[in-house]
NUTI-478749 format. One record per residue (C-alpha): residue number from 1; residue in one letter; x, y, z. Coordinates in Angstrom, 2 decimals, always signed. Example, Ala and Ser with C-alpha at 12.3 -4.5 7.8 and 13.67 -1.06 7.14 Angstrom:
REM NUTI-478749
1/A/+12.30/-4.50/+7.80
2/S/+13.67/-1.06/+7.14
REM end
This chain:
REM NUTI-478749
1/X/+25.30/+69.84/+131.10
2/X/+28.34/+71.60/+130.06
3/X/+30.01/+69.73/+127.33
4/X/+34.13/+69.95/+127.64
5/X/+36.05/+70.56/+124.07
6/X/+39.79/+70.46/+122.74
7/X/+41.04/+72.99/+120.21
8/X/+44.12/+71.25/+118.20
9/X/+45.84/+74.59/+116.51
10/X/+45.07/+77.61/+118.54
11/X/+46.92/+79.66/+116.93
12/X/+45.83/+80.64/+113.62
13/X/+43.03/+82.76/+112.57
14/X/+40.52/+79.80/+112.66
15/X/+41.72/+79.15/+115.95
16/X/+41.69/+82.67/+117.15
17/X/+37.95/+82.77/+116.16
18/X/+37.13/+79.22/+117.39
19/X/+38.16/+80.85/+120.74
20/X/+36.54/+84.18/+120.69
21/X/+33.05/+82.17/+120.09
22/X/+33.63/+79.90/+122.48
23/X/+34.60/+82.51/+125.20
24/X/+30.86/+82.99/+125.34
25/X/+29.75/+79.55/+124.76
26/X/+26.39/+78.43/+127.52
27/X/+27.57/+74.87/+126.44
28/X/+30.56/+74.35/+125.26
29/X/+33.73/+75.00/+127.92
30/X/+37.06/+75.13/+126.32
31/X/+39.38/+72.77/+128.49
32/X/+42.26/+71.99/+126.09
33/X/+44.29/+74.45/+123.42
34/X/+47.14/+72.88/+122.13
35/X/+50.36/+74.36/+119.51
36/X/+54.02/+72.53/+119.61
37/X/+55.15/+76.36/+119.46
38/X/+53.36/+78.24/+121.69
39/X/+53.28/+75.21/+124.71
40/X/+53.74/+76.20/+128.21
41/X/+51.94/+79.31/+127.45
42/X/+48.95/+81.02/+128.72
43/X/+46.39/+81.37/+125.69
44/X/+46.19/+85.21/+127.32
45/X/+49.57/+85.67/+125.81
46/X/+49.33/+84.72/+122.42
47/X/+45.87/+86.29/+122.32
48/X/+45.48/+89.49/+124.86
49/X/+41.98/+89.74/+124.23
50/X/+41.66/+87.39/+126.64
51/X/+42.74/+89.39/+130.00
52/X/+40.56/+88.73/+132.53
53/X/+38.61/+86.15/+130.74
54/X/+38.09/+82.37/+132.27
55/X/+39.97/+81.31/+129.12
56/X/+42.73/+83.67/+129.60
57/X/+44.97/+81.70/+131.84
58/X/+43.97/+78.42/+130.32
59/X/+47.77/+76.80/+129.61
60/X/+48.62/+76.05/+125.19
61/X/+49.83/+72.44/+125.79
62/X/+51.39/+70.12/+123.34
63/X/+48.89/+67.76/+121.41
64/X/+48.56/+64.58/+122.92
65/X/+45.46/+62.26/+121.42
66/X/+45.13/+59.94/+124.66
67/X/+44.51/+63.02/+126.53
68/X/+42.52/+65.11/+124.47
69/X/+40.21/+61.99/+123.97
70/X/+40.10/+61.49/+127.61
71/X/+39.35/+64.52/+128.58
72/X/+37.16/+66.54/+125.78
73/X/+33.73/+65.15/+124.87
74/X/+34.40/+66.98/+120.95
75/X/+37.67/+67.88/+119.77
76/X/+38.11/+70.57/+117.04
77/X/+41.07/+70.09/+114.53
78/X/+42.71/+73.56/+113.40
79/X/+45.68/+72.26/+111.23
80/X/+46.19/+71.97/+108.03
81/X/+45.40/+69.49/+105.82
82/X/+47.85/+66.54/+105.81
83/X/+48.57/+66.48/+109.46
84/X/+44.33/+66.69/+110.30
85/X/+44.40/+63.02/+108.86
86/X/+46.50/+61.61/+111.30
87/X/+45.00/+63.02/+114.36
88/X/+41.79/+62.02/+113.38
89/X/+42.37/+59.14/+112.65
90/X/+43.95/+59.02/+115.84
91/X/+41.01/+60.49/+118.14
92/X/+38.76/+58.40/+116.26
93/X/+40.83/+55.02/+117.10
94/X/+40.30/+56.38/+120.85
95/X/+36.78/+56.97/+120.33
96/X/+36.44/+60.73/+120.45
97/X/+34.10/+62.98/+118.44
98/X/+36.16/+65.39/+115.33
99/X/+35.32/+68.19/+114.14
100/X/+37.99/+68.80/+111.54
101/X/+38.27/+72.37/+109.66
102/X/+40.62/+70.87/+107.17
103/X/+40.41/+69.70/+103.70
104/X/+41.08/+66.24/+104.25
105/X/+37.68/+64.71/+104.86
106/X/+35.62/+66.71/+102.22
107/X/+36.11/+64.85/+99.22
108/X/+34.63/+61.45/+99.34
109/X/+36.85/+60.45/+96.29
110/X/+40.56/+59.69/+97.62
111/X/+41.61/+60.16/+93.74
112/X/+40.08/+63.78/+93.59
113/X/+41.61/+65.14/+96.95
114/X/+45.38/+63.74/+96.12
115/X/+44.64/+65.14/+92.68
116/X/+44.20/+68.36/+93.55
117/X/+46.25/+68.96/+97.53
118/X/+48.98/+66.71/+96.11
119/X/+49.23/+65.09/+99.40
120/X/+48.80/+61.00/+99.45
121/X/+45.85/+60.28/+101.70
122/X/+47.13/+58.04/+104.20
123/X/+43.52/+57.50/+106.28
124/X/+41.01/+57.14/+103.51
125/X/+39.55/+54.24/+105.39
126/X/+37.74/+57.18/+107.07
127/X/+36.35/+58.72/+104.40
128/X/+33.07/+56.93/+104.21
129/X/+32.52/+57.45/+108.12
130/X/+33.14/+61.46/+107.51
131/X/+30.17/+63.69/+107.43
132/X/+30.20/+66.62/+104.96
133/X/+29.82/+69.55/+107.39
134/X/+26.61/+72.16/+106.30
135/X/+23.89/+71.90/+108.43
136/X/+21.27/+73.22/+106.19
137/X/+21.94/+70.26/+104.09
138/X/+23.26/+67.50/+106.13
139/X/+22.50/+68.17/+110.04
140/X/+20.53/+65.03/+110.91
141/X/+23.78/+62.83/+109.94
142/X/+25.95/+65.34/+111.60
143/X/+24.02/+64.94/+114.76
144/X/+24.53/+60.88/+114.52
145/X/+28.61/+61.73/+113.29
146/X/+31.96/+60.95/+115.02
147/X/+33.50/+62.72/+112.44
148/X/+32.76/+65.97/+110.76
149/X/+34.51/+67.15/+107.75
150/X/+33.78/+71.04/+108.25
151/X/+33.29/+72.73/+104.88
152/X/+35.69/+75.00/+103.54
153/X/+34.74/+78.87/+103.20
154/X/+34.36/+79.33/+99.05
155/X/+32.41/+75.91/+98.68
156/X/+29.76/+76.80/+101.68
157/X/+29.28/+80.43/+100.37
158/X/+28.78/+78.77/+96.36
159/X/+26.88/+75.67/+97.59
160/X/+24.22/+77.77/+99.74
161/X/+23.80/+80.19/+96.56
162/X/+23.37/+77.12/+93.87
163/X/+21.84/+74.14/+95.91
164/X/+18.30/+74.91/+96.01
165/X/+18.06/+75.99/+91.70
166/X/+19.61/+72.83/+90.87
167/X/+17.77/+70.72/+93.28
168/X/+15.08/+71.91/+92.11
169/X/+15.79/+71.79/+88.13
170/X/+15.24/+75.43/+88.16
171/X/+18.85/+75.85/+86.09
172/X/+20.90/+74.12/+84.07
173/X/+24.03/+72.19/+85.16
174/X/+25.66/+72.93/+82.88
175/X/+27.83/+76.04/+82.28
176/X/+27.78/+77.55/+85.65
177/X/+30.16/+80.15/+86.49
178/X/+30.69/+80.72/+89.97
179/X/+33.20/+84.82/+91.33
180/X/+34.39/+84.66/+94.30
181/X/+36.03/+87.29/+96.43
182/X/+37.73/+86.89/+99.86
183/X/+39.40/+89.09/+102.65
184/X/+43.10/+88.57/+103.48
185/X/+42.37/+85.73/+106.16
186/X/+41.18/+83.16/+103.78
187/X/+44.85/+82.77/+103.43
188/X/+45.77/+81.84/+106.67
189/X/+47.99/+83.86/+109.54
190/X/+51.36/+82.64/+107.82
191/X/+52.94/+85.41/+107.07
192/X/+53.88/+85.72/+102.84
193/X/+54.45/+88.02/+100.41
194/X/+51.30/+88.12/+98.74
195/X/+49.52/+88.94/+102.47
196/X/+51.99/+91.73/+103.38
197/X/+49.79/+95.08/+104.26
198/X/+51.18/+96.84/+101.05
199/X/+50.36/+94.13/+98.80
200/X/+46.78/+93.83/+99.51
201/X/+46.07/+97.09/+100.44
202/X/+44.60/+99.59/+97.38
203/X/+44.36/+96.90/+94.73
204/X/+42.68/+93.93/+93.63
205/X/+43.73/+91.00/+92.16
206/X/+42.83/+87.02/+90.99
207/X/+44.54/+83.86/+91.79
208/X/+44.60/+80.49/+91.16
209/X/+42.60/+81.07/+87.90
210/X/+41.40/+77.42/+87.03
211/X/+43.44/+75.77/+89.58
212/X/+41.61/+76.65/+93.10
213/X/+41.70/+73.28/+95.68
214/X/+37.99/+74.28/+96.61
215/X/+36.75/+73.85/+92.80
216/X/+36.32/+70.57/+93.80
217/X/+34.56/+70.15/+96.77
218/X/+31.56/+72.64/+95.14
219/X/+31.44/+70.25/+92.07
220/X/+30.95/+67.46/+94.66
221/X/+28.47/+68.99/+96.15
222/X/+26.32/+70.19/+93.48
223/X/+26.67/+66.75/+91.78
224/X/+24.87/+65.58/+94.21
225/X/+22.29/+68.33/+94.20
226/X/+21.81/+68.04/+90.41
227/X/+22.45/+64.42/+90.26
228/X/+24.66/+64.15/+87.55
229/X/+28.25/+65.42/+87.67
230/X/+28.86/+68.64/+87.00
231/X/+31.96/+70.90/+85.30
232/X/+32.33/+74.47/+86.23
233/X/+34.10/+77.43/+86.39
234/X/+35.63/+78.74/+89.95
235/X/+37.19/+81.86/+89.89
236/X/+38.91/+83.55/+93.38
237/X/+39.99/+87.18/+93.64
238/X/+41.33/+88.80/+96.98
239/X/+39.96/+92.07/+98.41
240/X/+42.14/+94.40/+100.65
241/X/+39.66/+93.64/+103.43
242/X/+40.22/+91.53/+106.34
243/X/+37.38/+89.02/+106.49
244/X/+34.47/+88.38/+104.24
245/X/+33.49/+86.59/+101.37
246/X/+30.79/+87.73/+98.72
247/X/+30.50/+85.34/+96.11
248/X/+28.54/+86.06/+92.59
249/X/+27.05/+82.70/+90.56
250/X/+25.46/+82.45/+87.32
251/X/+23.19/+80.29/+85.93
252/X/+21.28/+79.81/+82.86
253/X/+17.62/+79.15/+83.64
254/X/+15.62/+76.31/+82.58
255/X/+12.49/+76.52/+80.23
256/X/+9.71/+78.30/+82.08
257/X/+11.71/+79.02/+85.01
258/X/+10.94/+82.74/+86.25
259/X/+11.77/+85.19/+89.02
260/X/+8.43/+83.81/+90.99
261/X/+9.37/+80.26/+91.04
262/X/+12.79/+80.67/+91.92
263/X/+11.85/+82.70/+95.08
264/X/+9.46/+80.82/+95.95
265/X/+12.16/+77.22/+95.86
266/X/+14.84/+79.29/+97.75
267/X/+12.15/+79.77/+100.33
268/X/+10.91/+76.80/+100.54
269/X/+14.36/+75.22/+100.74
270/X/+15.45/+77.85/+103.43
271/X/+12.31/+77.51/+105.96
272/X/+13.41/+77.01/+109.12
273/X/+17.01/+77.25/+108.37
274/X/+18.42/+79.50/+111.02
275/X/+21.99/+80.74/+109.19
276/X/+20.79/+81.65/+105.52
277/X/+18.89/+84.82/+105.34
278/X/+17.01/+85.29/+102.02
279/X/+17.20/+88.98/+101.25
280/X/+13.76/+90.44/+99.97
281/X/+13.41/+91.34/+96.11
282/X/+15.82/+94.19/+94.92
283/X/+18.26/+94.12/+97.67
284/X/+21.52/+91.98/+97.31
285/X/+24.35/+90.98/+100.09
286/X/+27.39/+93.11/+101.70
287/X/+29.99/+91.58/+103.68
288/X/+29.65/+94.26/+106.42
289/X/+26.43/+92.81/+107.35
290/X/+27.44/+89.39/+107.88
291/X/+30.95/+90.09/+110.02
292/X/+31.74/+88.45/+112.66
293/X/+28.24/+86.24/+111.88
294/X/+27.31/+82.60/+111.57
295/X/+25.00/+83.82/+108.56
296/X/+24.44/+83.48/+104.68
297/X/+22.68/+86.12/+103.16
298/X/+21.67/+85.27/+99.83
299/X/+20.45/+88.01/+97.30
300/X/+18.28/+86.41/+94.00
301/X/+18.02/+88.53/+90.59
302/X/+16.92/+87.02/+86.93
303/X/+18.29/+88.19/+84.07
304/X/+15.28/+88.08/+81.39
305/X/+17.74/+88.97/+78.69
306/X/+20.21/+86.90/+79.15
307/X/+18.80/+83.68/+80.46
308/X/+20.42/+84.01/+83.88
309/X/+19.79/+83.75/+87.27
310/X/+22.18/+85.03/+89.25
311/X/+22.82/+84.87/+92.83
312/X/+25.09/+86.70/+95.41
313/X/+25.66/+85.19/+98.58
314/X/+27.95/+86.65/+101.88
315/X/+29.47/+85.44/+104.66
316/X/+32.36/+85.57/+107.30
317/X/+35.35/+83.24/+105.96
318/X/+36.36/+82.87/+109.51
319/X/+33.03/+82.63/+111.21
320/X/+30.36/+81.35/+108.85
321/X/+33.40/+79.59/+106.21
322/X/+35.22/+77.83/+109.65
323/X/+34.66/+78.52/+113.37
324/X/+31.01/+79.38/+113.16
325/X/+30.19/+76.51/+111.15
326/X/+32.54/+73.89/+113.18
327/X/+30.76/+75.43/+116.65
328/X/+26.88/+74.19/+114.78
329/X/+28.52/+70.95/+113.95
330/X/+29.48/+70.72/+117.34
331/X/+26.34/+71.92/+118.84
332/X/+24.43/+69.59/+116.53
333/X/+26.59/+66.22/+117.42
334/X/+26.31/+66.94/+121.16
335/X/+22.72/+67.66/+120.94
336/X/+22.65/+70.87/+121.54
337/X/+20.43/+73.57/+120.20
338/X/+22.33/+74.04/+116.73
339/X/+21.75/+78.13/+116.99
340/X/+23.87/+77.83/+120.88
341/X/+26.63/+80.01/+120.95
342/X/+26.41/+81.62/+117.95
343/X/+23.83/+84.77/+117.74
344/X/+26.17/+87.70/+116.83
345/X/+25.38/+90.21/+115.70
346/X/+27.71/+92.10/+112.57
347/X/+30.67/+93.19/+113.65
348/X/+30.30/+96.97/+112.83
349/X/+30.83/+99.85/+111.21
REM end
């Protein structure tokens, strides 16, 4: 049976892509789209890539939470963190299913996440109810969840590349230094300075040096795969690319560790897990073959000189790091097949 879902903030780029998957969806039907702007409108105007399509003339209505719940078996939440609290909170007081692709159900510490978004959490009741959202570590609660707090794109390419090591006591904990790079629509569709066409374009540049709101939510995560709490570094730089993240970790290896045994954990961990691809010996990860893609691809080399392992992982920001990932939540917390929907292949050339 067809399951019916609302989309809460069509119109960004998470939304955009949230659409385009769904457009081919066998089992999920998009019934509701909703922006305060763009209401009244068919989604075929704000997004013309739909002519002709059975979504095309689907009418962007305001968002109401009695009617979404009422009429949408899952509801995705597209809007940005701060106002994703409220709805939730709302959709879950009417007994719908969330899938929310903001921040604010991804830190389980109410302390941490006003710490670092500088936004009072006004719904933390819900925390303990909200399911981190990465199937490869988590799916059985997602499939039991009413609410799924969908990763965000840095922390599910640097979690996928660490997790198994440390779970394993393969590396240390401590000292791990985690490069990230991003295309342009990690930053949203609001249009600023530092996303204007000339300033991205031919250069390349960090931010938020010490200060990025994802640092968190890896630390989190790894805690728990080390268990104890961990301290690292996070550092973001933006390529003049449009989509795409290729992350680079480093970690010092434990006593006795070696190139063997670390394969042979990342497979082991991996088995059976349909969205990380573990690249064979000697070849590492581009984001051209991931675009468009609900895959990791994970690349493993040791460093015999220095100690190190280090691992490069890619994936889609849009697709794998947000509407890819929120569409296997989905899948998995309607009982669907969690692969449904979502076997692209790359985008290319």
């Amino acid at each position: 049976m067809v399951k019916r879902v609302g989309l809460v903030g069509v119109t960004g780029y998470t939304g955009m892509e949230l659409t385009r998957i769904l457009l081919g969806h066998p089992g999920l039907r998009l019934t509701q789209v909703t922006s305060r702007k763009e209401a009244g409108q068919p989604l075929q105007k704000i997004y013309p890539f739909l002519q002709g399509t059975e979504l095309g003339g689907l009418e962007i209505t305001a968002p109401d939470s009695k009617f979404l719940a009422a009429n949408c078996d899952l509801i995705f939440l597209a809007v940005p963190h701060g106002t994703a609290m409220e709805m939730a909170a709302e959709l879950r007081g009417l007994g719908a299913r969330v899938v929310d692709l903001s921040a604010d159900f991804r830190l389980r510490d109410r302390d941490v996440y006003e710490s670092w978004y500088q936004v009072t959490h006004t719904r933390s009741a819900l925390l303990p109810e909200a399911v981190y959202g990465l199937p490869e570590l988590y799916a059985e609660s997602i499939a039991k969840a009413g609410l799924v707090a969908n990763p965000g794109c840095y922390p599910t390419s640097a979690i996928l590349a660490l997790y198994p090591a440390l779970k394993a006591g393969l590396i240390s904990a401590e000292d791990l230094v985690i490069d990230s790079k991003s295309g342009t629509t990690g930053a949203g569709r609001k249009a600023t300075v530092g996303t204007l066409f000339c300033e991205v374009s031919d250069t390349f540049r960090a931010y938020n040096l010490t200060k990025h709101r994802h640092t968190p939510e890896i630390e989190q995560e790894l805690s728990l795969a080390a268990g104890k709490e961990i301290r690292l570094s996070f550092n973001t730089h933006l390529l003049p690319i449009n989509r795409g993240i290729l992350t680079t970790a480093y970690a010092k290896l434990m006593p006795g560790a070696d190139a063997d045994q670390i394969r042979a954990c990342y497979e082991r961990f991996y088995a059976g897990k349909r969205w990380v691809r573990l690249l064979p010996a000697g070849s590492l990860p581009e984001t051209r073959w991931v675009r468009g893609t609900n895959f990791c691809d994970l690349g493993l080399v040791t460093d015999p000189r220095t100690n190190r392992l280090i691992v490069v992982s890619a994936i889609d920001n849009l697709c794998r790091g947000a509407s890819g990932q929120a569409v296997a939540n989905a899948n998995l917390m309607l009982g669907l097949g969690d692969d449904l929907g979502l076997p692209f292949a790359p985008l290319m050339p």
